[in-house]
C-alpha positions in Angstrom: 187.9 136.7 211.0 185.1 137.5 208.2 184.7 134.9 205.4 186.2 134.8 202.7 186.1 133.9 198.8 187.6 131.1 199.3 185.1 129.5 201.7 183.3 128.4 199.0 185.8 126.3 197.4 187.8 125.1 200.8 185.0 124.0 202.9 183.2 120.7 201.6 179.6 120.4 200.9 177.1 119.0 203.2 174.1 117.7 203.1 172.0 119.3 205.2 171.4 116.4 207.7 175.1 117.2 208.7 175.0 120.7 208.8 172.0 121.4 210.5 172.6 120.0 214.1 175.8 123.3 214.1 172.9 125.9 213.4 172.5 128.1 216.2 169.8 131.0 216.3 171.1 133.9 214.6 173.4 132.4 212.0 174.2 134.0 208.7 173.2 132.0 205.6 175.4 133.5 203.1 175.1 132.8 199.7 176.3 133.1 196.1 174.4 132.8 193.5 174.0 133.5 189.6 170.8 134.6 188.8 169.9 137.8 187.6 169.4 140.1 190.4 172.3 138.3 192.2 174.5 139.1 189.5 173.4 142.7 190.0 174.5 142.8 193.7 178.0 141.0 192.8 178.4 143.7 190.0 177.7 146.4 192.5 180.2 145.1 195.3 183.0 143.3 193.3 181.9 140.3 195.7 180.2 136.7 195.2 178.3 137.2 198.4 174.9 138.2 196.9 172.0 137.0 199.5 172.4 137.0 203.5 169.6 135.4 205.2 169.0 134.8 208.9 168.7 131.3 210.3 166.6 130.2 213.4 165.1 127.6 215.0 161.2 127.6 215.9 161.0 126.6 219.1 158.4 122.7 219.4 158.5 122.1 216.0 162.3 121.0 215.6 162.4 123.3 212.4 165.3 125.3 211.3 163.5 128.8 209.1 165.9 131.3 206.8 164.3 134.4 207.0 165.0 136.6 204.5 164.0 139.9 202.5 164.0 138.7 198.6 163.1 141.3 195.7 159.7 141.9 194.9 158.0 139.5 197.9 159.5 141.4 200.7 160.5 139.9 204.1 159.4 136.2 204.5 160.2 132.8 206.4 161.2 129.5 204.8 161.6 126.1 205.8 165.5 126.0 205.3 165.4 122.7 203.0 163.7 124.8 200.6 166.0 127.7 201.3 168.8 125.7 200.5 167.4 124.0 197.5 165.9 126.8 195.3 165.5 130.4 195.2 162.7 132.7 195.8 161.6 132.6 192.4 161.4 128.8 192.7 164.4 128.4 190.3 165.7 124.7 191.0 168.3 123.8 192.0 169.5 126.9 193.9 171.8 128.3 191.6 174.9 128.6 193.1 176.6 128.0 196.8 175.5 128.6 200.6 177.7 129.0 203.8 176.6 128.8 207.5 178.2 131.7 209.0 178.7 133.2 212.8 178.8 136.0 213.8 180.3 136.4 217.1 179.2 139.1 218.9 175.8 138.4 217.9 176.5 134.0 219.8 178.1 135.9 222.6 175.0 138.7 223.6 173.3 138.1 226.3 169.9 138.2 224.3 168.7 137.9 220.6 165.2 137.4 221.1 164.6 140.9 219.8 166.2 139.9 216.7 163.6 137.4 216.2 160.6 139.6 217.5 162.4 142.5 214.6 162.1 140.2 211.8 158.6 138.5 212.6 157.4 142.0 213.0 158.7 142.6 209.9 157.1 139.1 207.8 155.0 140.3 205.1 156.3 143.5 204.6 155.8 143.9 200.7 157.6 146.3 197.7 155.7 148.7 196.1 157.5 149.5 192.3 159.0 152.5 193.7 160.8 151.0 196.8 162.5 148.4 194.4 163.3 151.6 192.1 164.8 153.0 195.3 166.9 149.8 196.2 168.1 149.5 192.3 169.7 153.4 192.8 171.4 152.5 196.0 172.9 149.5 194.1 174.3 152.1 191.6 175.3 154.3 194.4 177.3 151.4 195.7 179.3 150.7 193.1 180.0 154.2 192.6 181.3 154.2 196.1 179.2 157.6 196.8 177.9 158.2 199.8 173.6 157.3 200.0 171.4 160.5 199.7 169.4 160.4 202.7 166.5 160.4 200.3 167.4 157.2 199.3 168.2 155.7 202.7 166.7 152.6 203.6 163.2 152.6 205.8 161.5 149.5 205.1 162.2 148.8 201.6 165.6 146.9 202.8 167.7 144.8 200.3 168.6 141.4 202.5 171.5 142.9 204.4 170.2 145.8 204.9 167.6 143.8 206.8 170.1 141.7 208.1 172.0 144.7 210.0 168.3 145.6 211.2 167.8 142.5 213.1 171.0 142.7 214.1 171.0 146.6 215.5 167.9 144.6 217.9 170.8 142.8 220.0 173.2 145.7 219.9 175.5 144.3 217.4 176.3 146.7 214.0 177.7 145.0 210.6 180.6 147.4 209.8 180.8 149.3 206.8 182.0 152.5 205.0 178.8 154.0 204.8 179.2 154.3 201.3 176.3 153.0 198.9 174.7 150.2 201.0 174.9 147.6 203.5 175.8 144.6 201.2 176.1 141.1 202.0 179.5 141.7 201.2 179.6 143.7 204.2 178.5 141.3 205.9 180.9 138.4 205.2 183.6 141.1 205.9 182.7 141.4 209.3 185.9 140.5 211.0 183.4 138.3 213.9 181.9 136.3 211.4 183.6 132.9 211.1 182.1 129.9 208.3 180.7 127.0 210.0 180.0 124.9 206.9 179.0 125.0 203.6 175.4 123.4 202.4 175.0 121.0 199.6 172.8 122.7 197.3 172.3 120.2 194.5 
């Protein structure tokens, strides 16, 4: 069905409390934001989506994480009432507007632990300067709409949805896209299985 724009104006916020008993393992935060970099990706993709993040639930501890690959600090885990209430850079309140997606295929497999094993695996991986130079020229290459050199391909110097679509590859299920520039979150909310489930109060 994919999500559109207009999820962020049609669904009501929530606070939290409400929305968090609908999060199932594997859910798509998606978000859209204003801040610099974010600005950057929407420039790039003619889209508000600028951040994906994945949402799961530790096991014992009855709490819900957003992992997610942010510039600079790499791939990390948050508590999701700090996800939802500021961004990596600790800029408060989050600045902007955050839906609870699903994606279908990935509700309907038959297992998605690897998806979790991926992305703990993948906790603490860090940017050097010229992986964040590489990310910044397949931004450019994406809204040029040229295809990626395969110099520039992503490894494991991922932008969020590229690391998204990782995780993802882990249950068998591939975000669509036309292979042009980069995975963007974009790409992600155009994903005709993902459906919005709510949308987050964020200040």
């Amino acid at each position: 069905m994919a999500v559109e724009e207009s999820a962020l104006t049609e669904l009501k916020a929530q606070p939290l409390s409400a929305v968090a008993p609908k999060i199932q393992n594997g859910d798509i935060l998606l978000c859209s934001a204003d801040d610099p970099f974010s600005r950057l990706i929407a420039w790039s993709t003619k889209s508000p989506w600028t951040h994906v993040a994945l949402a799961w639930r530790w096991p014992g501890v009855e709490r819900i994480l957003a992992v997610e690959c942010v510039q600079q600090l790499g791939v990390r885990a948050v508590p999701i009432e700090r996800f939802i209430s500021e961004t990596s850079g600790g800029t408060h309140p989050y600045p902007g507007k955050i839906v609870l997606a699903r994606n279908q295929a990935v509700a309907e497999a038959k297992d998605i632990e690897p998806i979790l094993a991926f992305a703990l695996t993948s906790l603490g991986d860090r940017f050097s300067p010229g992986e964040i130079a590489k990310i910044a020229m397949r931004i450019a290459f994406g809204r040029l709409a040229r295809a990626m050199p395969k110099p520039l391909r992503a490894k494991n110097e991922f932008i969020c949805s590229e690391f998204i679509d990782r995780c993802y590859r882990k249950a068998g299920v591939k975000i669509p896209w036309d292979g042009l520039g980069f995975i963007a979150p974009a790409d992600v909310a155009r994903d005709p299985r993902l459906n919005a489930v709510a949308r987050f109060k964020t200040r």
